[in-house]
Backbone as CSV, one residue per row, in Angstrom:
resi,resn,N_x,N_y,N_z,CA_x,CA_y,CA_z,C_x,C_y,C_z
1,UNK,15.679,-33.256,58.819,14.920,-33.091,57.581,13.945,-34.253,57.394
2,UNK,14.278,-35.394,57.355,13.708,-36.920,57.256,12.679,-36.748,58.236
3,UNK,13.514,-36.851,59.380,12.796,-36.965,60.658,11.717,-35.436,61.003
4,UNK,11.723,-35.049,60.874,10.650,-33.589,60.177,9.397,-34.100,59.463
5,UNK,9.650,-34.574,58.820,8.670,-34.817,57.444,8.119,-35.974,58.115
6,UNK,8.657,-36.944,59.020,8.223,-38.182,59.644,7.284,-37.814,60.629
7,UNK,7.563,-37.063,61.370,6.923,-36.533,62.274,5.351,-35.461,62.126
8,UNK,6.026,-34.929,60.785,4.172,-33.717,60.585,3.445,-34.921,59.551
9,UNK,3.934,-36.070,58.846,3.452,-36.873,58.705,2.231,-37.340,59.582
10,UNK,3.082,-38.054,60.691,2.196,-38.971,61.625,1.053,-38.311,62.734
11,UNK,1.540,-36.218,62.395,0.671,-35.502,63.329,-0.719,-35.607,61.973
12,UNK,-0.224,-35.072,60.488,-0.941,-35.187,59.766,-2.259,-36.389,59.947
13,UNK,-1.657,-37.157,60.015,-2.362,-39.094,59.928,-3.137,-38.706,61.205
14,UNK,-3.000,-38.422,62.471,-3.457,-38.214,63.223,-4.983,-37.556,63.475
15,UNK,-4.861,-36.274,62.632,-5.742,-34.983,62.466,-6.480,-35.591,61.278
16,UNK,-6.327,-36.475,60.801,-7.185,-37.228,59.454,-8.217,-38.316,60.360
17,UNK,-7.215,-38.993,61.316,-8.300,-40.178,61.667,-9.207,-39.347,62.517
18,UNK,-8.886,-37.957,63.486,-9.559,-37.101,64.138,-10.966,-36.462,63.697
19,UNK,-11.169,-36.353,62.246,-11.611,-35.596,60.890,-12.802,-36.783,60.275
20,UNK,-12.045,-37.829,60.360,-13.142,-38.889,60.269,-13.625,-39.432,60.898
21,UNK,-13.442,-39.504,62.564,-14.017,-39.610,63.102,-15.565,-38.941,63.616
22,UNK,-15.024,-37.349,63.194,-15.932,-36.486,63.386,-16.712,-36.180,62.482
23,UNK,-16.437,-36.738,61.268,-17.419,-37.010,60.332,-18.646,-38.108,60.314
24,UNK,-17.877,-39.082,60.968,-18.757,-39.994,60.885,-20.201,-40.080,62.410
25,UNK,-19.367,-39.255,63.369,-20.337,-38.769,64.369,-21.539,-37.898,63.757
26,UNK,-21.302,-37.003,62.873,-22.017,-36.136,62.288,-22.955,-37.145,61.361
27,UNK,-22.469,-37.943,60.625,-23.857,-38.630,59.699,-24.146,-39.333,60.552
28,UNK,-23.926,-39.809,61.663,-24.951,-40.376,62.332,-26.278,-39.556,63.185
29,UNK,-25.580,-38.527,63.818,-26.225,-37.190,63.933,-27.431,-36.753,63.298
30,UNK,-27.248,-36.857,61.939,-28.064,-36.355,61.016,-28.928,-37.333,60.525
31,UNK,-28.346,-38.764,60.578,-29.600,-39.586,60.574,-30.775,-39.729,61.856
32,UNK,-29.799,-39.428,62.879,-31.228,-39.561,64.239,-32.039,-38.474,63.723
33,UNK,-31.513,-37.243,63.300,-32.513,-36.659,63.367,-33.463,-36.276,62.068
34,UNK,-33.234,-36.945,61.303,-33.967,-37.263,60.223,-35.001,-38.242,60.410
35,UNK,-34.659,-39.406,61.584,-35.503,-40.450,62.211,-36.826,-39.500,62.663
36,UNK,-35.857,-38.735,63.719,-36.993,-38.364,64.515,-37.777,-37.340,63.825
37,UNK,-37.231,-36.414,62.805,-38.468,-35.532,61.474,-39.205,-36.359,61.050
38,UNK,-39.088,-37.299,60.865,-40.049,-38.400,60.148,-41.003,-38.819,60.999
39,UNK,-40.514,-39.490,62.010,-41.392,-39.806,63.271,-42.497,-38.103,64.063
40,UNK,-41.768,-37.176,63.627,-42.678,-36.179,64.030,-43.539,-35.916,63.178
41,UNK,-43.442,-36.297,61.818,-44.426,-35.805,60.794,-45.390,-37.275,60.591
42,UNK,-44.943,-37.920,60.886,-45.748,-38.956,60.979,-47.280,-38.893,62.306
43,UNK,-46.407,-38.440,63.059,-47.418,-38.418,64.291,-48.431,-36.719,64.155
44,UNK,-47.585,-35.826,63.813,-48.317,-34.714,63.037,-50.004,-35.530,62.142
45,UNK,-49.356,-36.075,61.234,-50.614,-36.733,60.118,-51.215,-37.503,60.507
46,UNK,-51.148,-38.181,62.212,-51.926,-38.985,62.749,-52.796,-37.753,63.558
47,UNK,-52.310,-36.836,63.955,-53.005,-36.175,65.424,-54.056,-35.142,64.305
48,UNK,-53.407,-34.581,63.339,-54.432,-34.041,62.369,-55.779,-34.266,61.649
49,UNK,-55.952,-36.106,61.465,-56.628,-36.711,61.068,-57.654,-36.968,62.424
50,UNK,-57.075,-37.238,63.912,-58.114,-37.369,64.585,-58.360,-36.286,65.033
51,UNK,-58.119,-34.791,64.675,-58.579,-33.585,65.446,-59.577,-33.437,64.395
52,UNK,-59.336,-33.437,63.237,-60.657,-33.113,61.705,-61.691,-34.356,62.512
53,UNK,-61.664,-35.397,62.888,-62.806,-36.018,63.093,-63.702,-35.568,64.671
54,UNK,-62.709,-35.287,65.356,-63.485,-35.006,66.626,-63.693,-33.685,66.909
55,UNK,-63.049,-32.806,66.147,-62.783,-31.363,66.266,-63.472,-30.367,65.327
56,UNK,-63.852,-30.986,64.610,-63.716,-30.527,63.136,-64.553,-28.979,63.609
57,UNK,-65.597,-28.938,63.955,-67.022,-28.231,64.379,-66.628,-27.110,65.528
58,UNK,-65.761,-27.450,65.909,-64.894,-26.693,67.590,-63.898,-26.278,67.340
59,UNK,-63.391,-25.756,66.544,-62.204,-25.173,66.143,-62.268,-23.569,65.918
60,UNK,-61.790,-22.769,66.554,-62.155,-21.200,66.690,-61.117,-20.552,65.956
61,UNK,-60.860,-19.700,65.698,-60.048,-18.023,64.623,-58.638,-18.596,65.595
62,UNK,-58.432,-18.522,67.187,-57.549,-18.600,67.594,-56.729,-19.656,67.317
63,UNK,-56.977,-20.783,67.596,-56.659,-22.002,67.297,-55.987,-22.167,66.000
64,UNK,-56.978,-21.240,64.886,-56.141,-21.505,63.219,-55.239,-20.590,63.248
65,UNK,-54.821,-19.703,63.972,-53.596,-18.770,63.511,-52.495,-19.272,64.409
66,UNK,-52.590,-20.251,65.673,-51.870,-20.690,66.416,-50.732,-21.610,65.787
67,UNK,-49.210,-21.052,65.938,-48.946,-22.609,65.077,-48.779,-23.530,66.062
68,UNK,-48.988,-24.706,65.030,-48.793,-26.038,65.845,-47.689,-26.400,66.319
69,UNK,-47.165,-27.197,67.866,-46.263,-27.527,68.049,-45.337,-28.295,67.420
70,UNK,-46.383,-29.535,67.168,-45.320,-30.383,65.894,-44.315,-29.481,64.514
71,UNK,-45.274,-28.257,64.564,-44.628,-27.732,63.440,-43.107,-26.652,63.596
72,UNK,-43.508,-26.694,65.272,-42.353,-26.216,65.941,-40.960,-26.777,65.938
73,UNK,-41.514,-28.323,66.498,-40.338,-29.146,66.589,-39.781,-29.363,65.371
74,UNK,-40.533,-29.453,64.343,-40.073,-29.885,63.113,-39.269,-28.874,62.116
75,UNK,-39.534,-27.779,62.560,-38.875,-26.500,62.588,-37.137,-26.717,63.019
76,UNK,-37.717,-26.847,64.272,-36.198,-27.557,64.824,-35.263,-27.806,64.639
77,UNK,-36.178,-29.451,64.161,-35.220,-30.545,63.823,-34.070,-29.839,62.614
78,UNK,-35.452,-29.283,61.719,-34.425,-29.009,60.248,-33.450,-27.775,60.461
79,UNK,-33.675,-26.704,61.383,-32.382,-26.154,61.759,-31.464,-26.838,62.178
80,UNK,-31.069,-27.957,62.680,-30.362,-28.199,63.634,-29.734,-29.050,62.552
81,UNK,-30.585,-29.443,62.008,-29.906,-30.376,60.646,-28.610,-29.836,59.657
82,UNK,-29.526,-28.494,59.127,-28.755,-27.428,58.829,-27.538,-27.110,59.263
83,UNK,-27.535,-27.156,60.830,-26.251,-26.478,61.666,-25.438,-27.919,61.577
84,UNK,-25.808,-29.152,61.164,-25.082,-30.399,61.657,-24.286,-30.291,60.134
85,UNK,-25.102,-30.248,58.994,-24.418,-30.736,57.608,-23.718,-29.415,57.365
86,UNK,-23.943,-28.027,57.680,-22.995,-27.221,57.459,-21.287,-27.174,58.441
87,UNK,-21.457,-28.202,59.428,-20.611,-28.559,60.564,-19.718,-29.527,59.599
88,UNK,-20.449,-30.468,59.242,-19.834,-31.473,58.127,-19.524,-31.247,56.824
89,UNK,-19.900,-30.242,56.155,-18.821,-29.825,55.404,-18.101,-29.174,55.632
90,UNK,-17.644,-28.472,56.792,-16.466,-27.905,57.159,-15.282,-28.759,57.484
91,UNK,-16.094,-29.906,58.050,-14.713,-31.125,58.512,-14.356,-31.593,57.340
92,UNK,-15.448,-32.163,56.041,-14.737,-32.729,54.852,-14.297,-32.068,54.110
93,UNK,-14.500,-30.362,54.300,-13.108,-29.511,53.618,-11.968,-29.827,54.443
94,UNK,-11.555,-29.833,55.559,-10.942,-30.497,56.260,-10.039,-31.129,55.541
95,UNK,-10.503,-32.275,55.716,-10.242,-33.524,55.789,-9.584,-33.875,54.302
96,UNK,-10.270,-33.206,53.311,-9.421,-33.327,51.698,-8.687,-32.722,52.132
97,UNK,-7.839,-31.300,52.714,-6.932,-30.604,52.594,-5.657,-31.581,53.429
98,UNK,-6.542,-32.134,54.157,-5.290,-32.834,55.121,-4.852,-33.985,54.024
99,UNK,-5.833,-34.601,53.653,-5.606,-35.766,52.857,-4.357,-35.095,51.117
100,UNK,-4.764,-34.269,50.834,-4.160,-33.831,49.552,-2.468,-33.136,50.678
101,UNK,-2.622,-32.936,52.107,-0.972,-32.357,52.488,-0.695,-33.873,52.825
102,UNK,-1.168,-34.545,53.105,-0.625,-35.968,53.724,-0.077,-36.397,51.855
103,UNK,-0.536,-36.435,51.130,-0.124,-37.115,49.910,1.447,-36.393,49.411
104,UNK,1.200,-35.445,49.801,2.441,-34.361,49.378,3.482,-35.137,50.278
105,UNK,3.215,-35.016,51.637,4.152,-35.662,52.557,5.008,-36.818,51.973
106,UNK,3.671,-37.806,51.626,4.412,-38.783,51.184,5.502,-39.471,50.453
107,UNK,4.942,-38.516,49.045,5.711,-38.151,48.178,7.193,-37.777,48.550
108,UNK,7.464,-36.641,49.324,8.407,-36.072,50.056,9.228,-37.290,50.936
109,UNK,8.546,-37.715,51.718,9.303,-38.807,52.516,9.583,-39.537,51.585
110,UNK,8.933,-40.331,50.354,9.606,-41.089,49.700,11.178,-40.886,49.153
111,UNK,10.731,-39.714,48.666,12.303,-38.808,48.080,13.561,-38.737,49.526
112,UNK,13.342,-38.899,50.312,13.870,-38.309,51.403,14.410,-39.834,51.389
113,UNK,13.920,-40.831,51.642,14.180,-42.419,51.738,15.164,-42.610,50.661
114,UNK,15.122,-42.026,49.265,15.546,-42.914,48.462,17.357,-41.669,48.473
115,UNK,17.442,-41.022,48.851,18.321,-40.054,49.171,19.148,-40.392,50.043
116,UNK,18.252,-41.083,51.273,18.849,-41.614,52.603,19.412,-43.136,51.841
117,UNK,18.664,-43.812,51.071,19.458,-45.163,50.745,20.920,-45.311,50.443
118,UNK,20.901,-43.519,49.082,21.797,-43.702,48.824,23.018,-42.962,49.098
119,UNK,23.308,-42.358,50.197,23.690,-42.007,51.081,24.530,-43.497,51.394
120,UNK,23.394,-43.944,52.490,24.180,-45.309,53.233,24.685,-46.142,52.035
121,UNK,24.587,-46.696,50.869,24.950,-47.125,49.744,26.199,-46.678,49.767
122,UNK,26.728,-45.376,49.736,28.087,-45.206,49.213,28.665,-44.448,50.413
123,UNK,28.437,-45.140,51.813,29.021,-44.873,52.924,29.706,-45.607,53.204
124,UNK,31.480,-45.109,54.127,32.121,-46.661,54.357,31.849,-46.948,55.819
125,UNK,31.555,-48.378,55.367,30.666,-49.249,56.484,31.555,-49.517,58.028
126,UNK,32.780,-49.389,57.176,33.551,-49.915,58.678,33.902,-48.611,59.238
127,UNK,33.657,-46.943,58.849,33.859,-45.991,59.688,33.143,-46.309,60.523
128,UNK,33.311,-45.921,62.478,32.503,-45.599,63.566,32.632,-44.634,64.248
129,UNK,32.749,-43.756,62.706,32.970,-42.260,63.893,31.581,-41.698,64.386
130,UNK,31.853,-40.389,63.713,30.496,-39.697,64.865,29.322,-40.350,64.571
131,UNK,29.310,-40.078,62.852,27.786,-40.140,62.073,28.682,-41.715,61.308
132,UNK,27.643,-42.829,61.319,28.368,-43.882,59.888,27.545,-44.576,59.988
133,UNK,27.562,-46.076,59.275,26.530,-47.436,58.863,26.366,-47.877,60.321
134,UNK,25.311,-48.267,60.642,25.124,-49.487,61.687,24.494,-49.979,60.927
135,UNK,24.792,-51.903,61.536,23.775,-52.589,61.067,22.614,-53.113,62.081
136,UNK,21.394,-52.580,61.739,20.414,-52.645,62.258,20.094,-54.600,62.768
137,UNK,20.217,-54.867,63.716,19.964,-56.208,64.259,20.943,-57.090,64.081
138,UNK,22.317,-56.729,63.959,23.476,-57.542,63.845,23.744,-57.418,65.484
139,UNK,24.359,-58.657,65.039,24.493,-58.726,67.035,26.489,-58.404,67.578
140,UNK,26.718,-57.268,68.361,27.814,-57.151,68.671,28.514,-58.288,69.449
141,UNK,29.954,-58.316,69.139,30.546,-59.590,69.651,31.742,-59.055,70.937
142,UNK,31.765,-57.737,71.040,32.317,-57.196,72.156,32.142,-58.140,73.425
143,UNK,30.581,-57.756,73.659,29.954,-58.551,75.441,30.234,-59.871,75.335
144,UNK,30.524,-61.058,74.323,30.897,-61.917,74.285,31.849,-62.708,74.912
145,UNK,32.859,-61.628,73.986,34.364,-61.930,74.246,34.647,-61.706,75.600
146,UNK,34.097,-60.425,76.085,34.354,-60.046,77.662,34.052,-61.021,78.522
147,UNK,32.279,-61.692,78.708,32.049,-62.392,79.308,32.810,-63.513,79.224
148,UNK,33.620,-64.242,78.107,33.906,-65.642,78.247,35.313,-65.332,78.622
149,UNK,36.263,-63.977,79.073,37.177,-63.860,79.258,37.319,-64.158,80.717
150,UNK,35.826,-63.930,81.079,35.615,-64.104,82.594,35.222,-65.450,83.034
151,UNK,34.392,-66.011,82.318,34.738,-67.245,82.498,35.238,-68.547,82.067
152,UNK,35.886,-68.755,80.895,36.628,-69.481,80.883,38.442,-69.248,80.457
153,UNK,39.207,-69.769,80.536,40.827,-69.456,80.513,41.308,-68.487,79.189
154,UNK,42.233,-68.092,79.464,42.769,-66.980,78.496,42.742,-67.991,77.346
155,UNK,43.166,-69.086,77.348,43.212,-69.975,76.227,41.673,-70.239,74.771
156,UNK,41.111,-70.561,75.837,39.967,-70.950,75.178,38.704,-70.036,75.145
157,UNK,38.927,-68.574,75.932,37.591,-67.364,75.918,37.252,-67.248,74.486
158,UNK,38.577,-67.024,73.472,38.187,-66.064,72.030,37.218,-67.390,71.309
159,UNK,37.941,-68.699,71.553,37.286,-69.484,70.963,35.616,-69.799,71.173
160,UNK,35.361,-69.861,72.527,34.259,-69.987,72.917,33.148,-68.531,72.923
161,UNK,33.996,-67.682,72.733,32.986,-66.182,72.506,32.825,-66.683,71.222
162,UNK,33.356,-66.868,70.141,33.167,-67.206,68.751,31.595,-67.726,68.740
163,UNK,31.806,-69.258,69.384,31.150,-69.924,69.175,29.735,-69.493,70.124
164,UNK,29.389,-68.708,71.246,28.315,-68.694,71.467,27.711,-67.457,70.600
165,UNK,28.915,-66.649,70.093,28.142,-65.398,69.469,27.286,-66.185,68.312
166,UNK,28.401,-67.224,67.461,27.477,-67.881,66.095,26.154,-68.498,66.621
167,UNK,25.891,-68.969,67.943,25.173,-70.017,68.386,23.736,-69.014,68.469
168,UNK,23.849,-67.632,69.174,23.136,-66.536,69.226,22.645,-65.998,67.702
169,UNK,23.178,-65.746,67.023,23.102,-65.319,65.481,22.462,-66.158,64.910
170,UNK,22.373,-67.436,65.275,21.199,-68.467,64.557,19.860,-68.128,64.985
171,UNK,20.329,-67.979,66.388,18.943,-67.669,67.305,18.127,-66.672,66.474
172,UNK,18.591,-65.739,66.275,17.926,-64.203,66.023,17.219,-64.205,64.854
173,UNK,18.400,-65.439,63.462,17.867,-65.660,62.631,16.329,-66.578,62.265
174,UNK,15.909,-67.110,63.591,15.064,-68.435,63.663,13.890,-67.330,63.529
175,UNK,13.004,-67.271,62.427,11.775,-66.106,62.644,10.558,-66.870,63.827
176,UNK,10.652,-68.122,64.089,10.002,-68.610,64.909,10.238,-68.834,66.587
177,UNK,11.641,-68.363,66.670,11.725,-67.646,67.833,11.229,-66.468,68.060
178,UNK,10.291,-66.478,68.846,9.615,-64.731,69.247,9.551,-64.477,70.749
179,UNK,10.738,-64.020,71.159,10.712,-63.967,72.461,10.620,-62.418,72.895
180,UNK,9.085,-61.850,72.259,8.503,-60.756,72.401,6.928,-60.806,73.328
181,UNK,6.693,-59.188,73.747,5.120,-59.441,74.171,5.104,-57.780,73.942
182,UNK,3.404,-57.451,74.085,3.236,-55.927,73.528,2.885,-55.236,75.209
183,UNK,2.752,-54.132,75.120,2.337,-53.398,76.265,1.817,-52.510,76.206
184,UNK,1.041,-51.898,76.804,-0.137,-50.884,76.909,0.462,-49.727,76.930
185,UNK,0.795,-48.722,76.607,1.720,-46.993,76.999,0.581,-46.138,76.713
186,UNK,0.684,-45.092,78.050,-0.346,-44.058,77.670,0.072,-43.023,76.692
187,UNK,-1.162,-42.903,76.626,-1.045,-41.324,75.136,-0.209,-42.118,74.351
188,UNK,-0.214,-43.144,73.676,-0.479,-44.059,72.747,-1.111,-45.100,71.776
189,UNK,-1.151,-44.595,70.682,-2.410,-45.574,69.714,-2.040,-46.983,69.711
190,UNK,-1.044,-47.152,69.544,-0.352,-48.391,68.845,0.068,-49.209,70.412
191,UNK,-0.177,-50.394,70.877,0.990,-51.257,72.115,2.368,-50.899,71.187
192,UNK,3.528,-51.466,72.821,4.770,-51.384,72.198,5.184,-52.319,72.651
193,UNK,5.871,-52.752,71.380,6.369,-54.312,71.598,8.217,-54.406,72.035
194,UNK,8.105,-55.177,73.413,8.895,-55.348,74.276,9.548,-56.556,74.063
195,UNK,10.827,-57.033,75.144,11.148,-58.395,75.220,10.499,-59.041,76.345
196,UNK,10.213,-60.200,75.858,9.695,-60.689,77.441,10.619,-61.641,78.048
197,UNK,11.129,-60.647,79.404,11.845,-61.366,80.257,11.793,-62.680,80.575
198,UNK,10.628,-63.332,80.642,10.239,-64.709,80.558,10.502,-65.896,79.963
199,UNK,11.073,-65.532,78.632,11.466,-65.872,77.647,12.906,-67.389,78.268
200,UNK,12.367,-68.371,78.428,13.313,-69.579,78.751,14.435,-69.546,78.107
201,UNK,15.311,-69.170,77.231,16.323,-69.151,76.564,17.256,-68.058,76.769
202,UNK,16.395,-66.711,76.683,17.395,-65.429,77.415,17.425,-65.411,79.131
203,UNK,16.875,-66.029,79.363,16.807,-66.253,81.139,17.886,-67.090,81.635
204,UNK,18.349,-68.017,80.517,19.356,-68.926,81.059,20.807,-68.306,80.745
205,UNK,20.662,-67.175,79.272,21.742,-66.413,78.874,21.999,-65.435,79.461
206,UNK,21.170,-64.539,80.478,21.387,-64.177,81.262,22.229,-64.351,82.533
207,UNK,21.355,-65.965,83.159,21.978,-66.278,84.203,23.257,-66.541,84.411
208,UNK,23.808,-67.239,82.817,25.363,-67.971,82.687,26.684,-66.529,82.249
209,UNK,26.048,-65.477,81.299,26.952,-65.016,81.460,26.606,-63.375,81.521
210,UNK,25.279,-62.768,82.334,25.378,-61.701,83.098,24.777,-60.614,81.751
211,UNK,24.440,-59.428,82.383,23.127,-58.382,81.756,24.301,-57.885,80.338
212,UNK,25.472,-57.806,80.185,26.366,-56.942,78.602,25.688,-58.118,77.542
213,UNK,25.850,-59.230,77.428,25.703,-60.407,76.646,24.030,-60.341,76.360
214,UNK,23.178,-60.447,77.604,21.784,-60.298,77.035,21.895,-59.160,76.909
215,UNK,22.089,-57.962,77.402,21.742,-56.694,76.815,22.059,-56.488,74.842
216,UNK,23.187,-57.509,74.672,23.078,-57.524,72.878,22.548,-58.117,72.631
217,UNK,21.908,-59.265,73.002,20.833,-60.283,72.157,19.509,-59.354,72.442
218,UNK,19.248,-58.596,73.349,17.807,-58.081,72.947,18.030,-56.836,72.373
219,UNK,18.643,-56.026,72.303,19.061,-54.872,71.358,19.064,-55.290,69.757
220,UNK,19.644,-56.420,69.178,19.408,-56.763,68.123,18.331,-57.613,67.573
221,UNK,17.651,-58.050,68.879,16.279,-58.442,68.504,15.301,-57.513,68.131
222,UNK,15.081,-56.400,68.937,14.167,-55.290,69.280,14.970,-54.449,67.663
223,UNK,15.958,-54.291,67.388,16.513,-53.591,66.235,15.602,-54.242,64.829
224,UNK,15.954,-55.776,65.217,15.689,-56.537,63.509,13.798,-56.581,63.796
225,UNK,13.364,-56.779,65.158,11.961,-56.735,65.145,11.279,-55.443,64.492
226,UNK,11.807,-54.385,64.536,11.701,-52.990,63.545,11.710,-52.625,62.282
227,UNK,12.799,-53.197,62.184,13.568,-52.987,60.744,13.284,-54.202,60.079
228,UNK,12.139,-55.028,60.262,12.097,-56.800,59.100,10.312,-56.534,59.792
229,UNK,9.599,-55.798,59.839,8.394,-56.052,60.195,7.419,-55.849,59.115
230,UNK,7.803,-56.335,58.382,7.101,-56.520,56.985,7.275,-57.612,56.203
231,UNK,8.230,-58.591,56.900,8.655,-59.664,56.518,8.524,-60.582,57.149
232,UNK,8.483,-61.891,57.332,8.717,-62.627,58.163,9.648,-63.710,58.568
233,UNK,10.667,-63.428,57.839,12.455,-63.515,58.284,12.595,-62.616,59.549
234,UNK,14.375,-62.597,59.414,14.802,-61.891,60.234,16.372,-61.270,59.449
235,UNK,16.910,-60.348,59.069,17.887,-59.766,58.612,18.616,-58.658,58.988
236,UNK,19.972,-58.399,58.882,20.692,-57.328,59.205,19.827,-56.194,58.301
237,UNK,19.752,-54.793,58.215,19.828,-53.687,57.779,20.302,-52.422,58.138
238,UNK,20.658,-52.376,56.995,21.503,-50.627,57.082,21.341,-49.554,57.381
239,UNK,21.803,-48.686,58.595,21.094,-47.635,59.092,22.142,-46.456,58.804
240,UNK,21.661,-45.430,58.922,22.206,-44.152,59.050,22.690,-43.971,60.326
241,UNK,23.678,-43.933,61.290,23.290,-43.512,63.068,24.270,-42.536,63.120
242,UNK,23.655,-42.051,64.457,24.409,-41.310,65.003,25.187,-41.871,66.252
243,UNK,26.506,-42.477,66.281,27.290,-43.193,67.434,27.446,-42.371,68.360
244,UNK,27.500,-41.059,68.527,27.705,-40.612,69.654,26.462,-40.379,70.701
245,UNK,25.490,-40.429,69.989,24.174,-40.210,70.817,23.276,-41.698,70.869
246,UNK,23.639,-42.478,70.221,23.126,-43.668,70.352,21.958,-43.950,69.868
247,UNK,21.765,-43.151,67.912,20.288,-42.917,67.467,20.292,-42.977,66.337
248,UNK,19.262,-43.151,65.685,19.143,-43.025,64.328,19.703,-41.356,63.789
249,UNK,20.392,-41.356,62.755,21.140,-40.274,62.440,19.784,-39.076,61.544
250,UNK,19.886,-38.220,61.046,19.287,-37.574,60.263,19.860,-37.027,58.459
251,UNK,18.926,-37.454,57.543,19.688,-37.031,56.277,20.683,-35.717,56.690
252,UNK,20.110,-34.660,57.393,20.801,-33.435,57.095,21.980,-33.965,58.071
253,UNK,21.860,-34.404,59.462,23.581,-35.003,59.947,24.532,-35.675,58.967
254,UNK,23.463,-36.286,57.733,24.957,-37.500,57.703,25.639,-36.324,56.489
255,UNK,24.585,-35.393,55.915,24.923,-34.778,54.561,25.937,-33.845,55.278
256,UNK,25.837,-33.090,56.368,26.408,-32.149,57.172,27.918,-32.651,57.381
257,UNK,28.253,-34.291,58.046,29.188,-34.817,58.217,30.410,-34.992,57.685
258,UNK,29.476,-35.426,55.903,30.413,-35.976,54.868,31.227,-34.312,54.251
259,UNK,29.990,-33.641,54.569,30.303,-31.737,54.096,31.789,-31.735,54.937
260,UNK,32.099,-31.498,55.848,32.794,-31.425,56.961,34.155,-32.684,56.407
261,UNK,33.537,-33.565,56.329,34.959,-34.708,56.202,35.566,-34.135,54.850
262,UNK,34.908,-34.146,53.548,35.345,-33.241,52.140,36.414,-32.032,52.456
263,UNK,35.557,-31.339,53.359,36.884,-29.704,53.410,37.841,-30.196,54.735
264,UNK,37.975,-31.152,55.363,39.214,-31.764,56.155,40.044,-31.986,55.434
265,UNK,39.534,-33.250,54.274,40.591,-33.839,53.262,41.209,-32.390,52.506
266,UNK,40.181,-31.626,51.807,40.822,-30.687,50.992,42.182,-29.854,51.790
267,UNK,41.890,-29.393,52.991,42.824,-28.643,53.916,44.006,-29.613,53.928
268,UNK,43.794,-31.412,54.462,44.964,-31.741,54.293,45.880,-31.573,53.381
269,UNK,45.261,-32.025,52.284,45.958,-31.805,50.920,46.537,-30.759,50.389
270,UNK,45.854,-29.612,50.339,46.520,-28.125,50.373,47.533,-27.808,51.229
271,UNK,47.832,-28.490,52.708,48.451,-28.130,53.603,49.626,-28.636,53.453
């Protein structure tokens, strides 16, 4: 449903910048050739003035019923003008209709957002079943624990996963760490912003304790780089997901879910 409305949204936005673009080809259109009507009638009122002086006396029946070329072109021009501004108001009918469904959209997605808030608002956070809360750029402490089980003693792993997970969690929080870069993708408007492997700090977290450990420090980077890009902190936020598919969930999944968990409980209870 959300994701619906997100989507004929951004085709909407699309077919608008398409609309103005082609609008604005068109008044330019229509100014060349308004240049060049001008420039033809100009040169018309020059070639007229020296044919009355050199001509005036030599001018026969044929000649006056002949029309003039200039008056041809100029003929032309203003059809073509015609065919350009009747072209352009077809796009800026267009273009309001898209603009007055894009506003509707909006509207709609807003409602859809504030539905979805409260949804996750009165969801419990520590379910991980199918559909529940993730927190968007919190960093998992699973790959941690594993890695330091591997390398250091049964004694001291939990302690030292502790401490590099907190040591990482500062990291993420530092908004002046940006260990990002953008990239070019075809049949794309926008670059997409990546991690860069390069990055001196995940290169060494890599090397010491192997791809599960960085694979969560850039998952919750790339998460909070999404979800805080309007800010310039860095913070956990609350998502809708779907755990079994590994995605952002949809209003109608999570509404579908909780539908489903309601008549479980009721059956227990009756039963």
């Amino acid at each position: 449903m959300y994701g619906e409305t997100v989507l004929e949204k951004r085709m909407t936005d699309e077919k608008m910048i398409e609309k103005k673009k082609e609008n604005e080809k068109l008044h330019r259109k229509i100014i060349e050739l308004e240049k060049l009507c001008d420039q033809d009638k100009d040169q018309a009122e020059v070639k007229d003035v020296e044919q009355e002086k050199t001509d005036e006396d030599d001018e026969d029946e044929d000649e006056d019923q002949e029309q003039d070329p200039d008056e041809v072109n100029d003929d032309d021009g203003n059809e073509k003008m015609k065919k350009i501004r009747k072209k352009l108001k077809e796009t800026e009918e267009e273009l309001e209709y898209a603009e007055a469904h894009n506003h509707k959209l909006i509207a709609k997605e807003s409602e859809l957002e504030e539905a979805r808030k409260e949804l996750i608002s009165g969801w419990d956070s520590a379910s991980r079943a199918f559909i529940g809360v993730k927190r968007m750029g919190e960093l998992e402490s699973k790959p941690f624990q594993t890695a330091c089980k591997r390398k250091y003693p049964m004694d001291e792993a939990d302690d030292q996963a502790a401490a590099l997970c907190s040591l990482w969690e500062s990291y993420l929080r530092d908004s002046c760490w940006k260990p990002f870069k953008t990239i070019r993708v075809a049949f794309r408007q926008q670059p997409k912003i990546t991690i860069d492997e390069g990055d001196e700090k995940l290169k060494k977290l890599k090397d010491e304790f192997g791809d599960e450990v960085y694979n969560a420090v850039t998952t919750a980077l790339l998460e909070s780089k999404e979800y805080n890009s309007r800010h310039h902190w860095r913070c956990t936020v609350s998502e809708l997901w779907n755990f079994k598919q590994g995605r952002r969930a949809s209003l109608k999944e999570g509404v579908s879910y909780l539908l489903k968990q309601l008549k479980l409980q009721k059956r227990r209870r009756s039963s």
